[in-house]
N, C-alpha and C positions, 0 to 999 in steps of 0.2 A: 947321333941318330935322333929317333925321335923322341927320347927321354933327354935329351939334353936340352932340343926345342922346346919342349913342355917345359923343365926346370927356368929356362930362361926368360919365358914367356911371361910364368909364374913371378920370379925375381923382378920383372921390370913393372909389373902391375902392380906387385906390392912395393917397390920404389917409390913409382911414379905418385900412389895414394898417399906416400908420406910427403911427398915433394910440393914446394911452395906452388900457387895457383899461376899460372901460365897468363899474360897479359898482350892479347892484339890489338892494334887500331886497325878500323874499319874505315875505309874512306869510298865516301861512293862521289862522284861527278856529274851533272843533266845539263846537257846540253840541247839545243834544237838545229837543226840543220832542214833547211828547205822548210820550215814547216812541220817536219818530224823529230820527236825527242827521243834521244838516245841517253844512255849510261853508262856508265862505265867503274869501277871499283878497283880497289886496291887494299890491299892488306899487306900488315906488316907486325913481325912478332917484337914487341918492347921485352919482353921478359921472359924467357924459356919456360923457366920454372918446370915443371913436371917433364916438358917436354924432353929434357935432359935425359931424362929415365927411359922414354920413347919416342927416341927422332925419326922412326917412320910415322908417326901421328902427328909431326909436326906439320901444319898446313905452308904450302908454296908461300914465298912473297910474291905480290906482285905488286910494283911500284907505276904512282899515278905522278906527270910530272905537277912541278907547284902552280896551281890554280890560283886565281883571284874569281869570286863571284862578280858576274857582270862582264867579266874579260872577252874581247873578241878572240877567236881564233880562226886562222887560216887551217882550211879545208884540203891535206894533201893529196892524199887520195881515197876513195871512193869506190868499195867493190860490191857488184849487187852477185850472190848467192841464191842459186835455185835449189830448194830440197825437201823436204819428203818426212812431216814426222812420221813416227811407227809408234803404234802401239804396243801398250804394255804386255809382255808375257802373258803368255795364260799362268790362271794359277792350278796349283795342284789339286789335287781332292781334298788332302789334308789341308792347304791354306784356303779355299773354299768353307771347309766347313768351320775354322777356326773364326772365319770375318763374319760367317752367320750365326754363330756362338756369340760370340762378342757385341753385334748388333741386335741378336733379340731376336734373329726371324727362322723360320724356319721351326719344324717337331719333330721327335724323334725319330718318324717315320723318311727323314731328310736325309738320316745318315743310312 
C-alpha cells in the first residue's frame, strides 16, 4: 500500500544519492530550409549511473541520424501545423503570494 510506496520511494533516493553520476550526450543539429532555420536534438544516456536506482527519471533517447556540418540534405517531407498557444494556469492565492514574497512587492496589507 501506501507505506510500501513511501519505503521504496525513500530506498531509491537514498540509492540513487550514493550511486555514481549519470552521463548524457547532448546533440543538437541547425539546419535552414527555404530560408528558415530549424533544429533538431537528440540525446542519449553514455552512463546510467544513478539512473539504475531510478529508471522512471531516466530521460527518453532520442537518436539524430550521423550528420556532417555543411552536408546537403534532401527535404522529404514537409508539414505545416496550425495551433494555438495557451496560456499559463492561473496561480493560486497561495502561489500569488509566495512570487510576491520572493520578489519584494507587495505589504502586509496584500495578504
Amino acid at each position: 500500500g501506501v507505506r510500501w510506496r513511501m519505503y521504496e520511494m525513500v530506498t531509491q533516493t537514498f540509492l540513487a544519492a550514493l550511486g555514481c553520476a549519470a552521463r548524457v550526450r547532448l546533440t543538437r543539429a541547425r539546419f535552414g530550409v527555404a530560408g528558415e532555420e530549424f533544429t533538431s536534438s537528440g540525446l542519449a544516456v553514455e552512463e546510467a549511473g544513478w539512473y539504475e536506482a531510478m529508471p522512471h527519471r531516466r530521460p527518453a533517447e532520442v537518436s539524430l541520424p550521423p550528420l556532417r556540418s555543411g552536408e546537403a540534405l534532401r527535404v522529404r517531407v514537409a508539414v505545416l501545423r496550425e495551433g494555438e498557444t495557451a496560456p499559463p494556469p492561473p496561480l493560486s492565492e497561495a502561489e500569488l503570494i509566495g512570487a510576491m514574497e520572493a520578489a519584494g512587492v507587495g505589504t502586509d496589507a496584500s495578504i
